[in-house]
C-alpha positions in Angstrom: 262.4 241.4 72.7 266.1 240.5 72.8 266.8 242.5 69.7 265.4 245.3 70.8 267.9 245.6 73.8 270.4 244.4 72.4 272.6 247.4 72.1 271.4 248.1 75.8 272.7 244.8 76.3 276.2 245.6 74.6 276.3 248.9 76.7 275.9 247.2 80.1 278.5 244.2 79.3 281.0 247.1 78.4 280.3 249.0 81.2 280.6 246.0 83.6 284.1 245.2 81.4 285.2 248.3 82.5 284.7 248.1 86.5 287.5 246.3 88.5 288.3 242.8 88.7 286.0 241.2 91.7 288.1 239.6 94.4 289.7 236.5 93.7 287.2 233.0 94.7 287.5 230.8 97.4 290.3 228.7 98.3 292.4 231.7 97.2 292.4 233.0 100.4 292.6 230.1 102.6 288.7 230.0 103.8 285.0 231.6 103.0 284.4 235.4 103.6 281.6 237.5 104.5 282.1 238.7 100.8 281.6 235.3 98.8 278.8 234.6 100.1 277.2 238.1 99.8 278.6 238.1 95.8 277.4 234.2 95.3 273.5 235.2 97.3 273.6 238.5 95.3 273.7 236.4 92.2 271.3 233.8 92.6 268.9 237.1 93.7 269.1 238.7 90.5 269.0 235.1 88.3 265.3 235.0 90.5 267.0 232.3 93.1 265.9 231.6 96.5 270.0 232.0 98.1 270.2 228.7 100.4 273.5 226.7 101.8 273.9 224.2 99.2 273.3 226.9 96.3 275.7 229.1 98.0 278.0 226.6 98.9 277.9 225.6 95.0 277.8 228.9 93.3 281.3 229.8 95.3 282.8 226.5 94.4 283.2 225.2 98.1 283.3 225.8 101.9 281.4 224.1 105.3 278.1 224.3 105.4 278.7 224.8 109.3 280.4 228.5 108.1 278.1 229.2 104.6 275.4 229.4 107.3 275.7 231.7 109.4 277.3 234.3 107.0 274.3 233.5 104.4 271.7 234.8 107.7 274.0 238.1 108.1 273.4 238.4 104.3 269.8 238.0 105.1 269.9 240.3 108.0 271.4 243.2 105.8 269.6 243.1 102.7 267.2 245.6 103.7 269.9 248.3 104.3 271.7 247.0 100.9 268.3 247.8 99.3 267.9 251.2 100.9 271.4 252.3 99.9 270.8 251.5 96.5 270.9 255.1 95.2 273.8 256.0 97.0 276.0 253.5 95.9 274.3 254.5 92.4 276.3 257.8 93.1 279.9 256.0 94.1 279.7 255.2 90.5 282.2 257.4 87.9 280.6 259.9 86.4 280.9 258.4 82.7 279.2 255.1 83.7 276.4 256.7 86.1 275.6 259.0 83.0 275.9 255.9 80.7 273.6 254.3 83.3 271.1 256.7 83.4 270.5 256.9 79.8 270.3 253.6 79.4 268.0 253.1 81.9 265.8 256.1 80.6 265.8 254.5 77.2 264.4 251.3 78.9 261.7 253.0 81.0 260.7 254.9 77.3 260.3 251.7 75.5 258.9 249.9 78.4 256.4 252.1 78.7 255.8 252.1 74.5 255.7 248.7 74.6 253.2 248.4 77.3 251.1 251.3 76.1 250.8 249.2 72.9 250.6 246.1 74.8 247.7 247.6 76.8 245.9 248.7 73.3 246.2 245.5 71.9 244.6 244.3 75.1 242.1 246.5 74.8 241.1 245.9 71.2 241.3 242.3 71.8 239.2 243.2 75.1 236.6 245.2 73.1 236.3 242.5 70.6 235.8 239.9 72.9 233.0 241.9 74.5 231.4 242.2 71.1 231.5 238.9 70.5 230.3 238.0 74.2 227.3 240.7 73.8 226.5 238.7 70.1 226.6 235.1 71.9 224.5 237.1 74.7 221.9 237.9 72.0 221.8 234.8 70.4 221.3 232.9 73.4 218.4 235.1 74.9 216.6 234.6 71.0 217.4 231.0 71.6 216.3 231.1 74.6 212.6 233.1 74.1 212.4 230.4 71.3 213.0 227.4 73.5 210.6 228.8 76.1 208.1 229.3 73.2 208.3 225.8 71.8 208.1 224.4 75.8 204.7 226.7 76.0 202.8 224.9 72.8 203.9 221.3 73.8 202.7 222.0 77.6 199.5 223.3 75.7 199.7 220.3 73.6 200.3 217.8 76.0 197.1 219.2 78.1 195.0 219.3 74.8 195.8 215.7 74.7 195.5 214.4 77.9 192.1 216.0 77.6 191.1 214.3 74.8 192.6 210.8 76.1 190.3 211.2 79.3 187.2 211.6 77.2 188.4 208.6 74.7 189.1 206.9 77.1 185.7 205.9 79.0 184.4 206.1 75.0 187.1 203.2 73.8 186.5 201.1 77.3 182.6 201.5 76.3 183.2 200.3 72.6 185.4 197.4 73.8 182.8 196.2 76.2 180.0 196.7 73.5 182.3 194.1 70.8 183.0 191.9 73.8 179.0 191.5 74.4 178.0 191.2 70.9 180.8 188.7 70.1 179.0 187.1 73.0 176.1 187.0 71.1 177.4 185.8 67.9 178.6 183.0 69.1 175.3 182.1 71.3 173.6 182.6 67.8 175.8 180.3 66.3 175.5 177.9 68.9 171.7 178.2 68.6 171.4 177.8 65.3 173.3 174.9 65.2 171.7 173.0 67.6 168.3 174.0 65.7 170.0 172.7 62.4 170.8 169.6 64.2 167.1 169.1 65.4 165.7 169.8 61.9 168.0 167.6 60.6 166.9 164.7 63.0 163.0 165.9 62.3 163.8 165.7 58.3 165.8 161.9 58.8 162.6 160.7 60.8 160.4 162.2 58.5 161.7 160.8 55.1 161.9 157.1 57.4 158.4 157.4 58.2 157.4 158.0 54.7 159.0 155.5 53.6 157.8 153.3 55.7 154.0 154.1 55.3 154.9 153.5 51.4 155.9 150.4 51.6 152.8 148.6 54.3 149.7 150.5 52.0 149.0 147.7 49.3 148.6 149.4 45.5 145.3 151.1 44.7 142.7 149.2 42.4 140.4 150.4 39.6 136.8 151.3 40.5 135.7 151.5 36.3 132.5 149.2 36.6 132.4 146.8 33.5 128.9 147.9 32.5 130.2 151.5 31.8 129.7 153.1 28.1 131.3 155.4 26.5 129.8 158.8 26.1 128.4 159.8 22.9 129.8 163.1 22.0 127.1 165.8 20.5 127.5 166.4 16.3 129.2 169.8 15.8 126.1 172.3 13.9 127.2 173.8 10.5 128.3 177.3 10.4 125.4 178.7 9.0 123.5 177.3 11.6 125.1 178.4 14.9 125.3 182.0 13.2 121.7 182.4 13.3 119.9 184.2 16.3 117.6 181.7 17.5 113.8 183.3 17.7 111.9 183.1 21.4 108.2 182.0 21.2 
């Protein structure tokens, strides 16, 4: 930016070469003047300064606050006017340096107003691109969005297909769980049953065998009844062959 004013620059510092000496500075004169503080408040106006006392006070290198003041609110109290006769004072100027003026100051207004036209389209590509990009990010949230909703719709359809099942397994499971509870019951009054009937059997067996045993040994042993006259039974001859083969004849 600098380098492109800068031989608007160079024409202003010769122009303001060329205009009269300003009047000397305090002390020079013996006290403060209307016209030191007016030059020192004008200055810290254009450098985009509040003009105060102390600012005043050190831009003209001295003087009582006590006489800064009240001069500084005349100052204040004329601005307006100074403002208004602006373009007449722009016409006090010589001829040479008002025409030097003007053309420098048309120059400025013709780039100013280049640079800000291309400012202004650079803002407005920039703009347009950032309103693609927004209208994109716009799209891709609303597809992101339709598929979030659509996702949310089959688990709530899930979720109530499941709860449905879990309340019809659920009275099913409790049913099963009381059915293993009963017949666990039952095995083990089985078991207990057929233990006791093992024991018993086993007490009816270990009586059993004792009694046996007992019987065994009070019988005395058996005796013989073979009388001594018995004989010994003759056996009948065996017939030949011949014999027995032949059909006997009936009278």
């Amino acid at each position: 930016m600098y380098y492109r004013y800068q031989h608007i620059y160079a024409a202003a510092d010769a122009i303001v070469k060329s205009m009269p000496e300003p009047p000397k500075p305090y002390g020079s004169r013996g006290g403060v003047t209307f016209g030191d503080v007016a030059r020192a408040a004008d200055a810290l106006f254009r450098g985009r300064e509040r003009p105060t006392v102390e600012k005043v006070r050190a831009k003209i290198g001295g003087g009582s606050p006590n006489t800064i003041g009240p001069l500084l609110d005349q100052w204040w109290s004329t601005a307006a006017e100074r403002l208004e006769a602006g373009p007449a004072a722009f016409h006090r100027l010589p001829e040479s340096v008002a025409h030097i003026s003007e053309a420098l100051w048309l120059q400025a207004l013709e780039e100013g107003r280049a640079h800000a036209a291309h400012e202004q389209e650079v803002a407005g590509t920039k703009l347009a691109t950032q309103q693609q990009q927004i209208e994109l990010r716009s799209h891709v949230l609303t597809l992101r969005e339709g598929e979030l909703e659509s996702r949310l719709k089959d688990r709530e359809r899930d979720k109530a297909a499941l709860e449905e099942q879990l309340k019809t397994l659920t009275p099913l499971l409790r049913l099963e769980q009381a059915t293993r509870e009963a017949q666990g019951r039952r095995i083990v009054d089985l078991e207990t049953q057929l233990a006791a009937h093992r024991r018993r059997l086993s007490t009816v067996i270990t009586r059993a065998v004792a009694k046996n045993r007992e019987l065994k040994t009070s019988q005395p042993a058996p005796r013989s009844r073979k009388s001594p006259g018995s004989r010994t039974r003759m056996r009948p001859k065996k017939r030949p062959q011949s014999e027995r083969s032949k059909p006997r004849v009936r009278r």
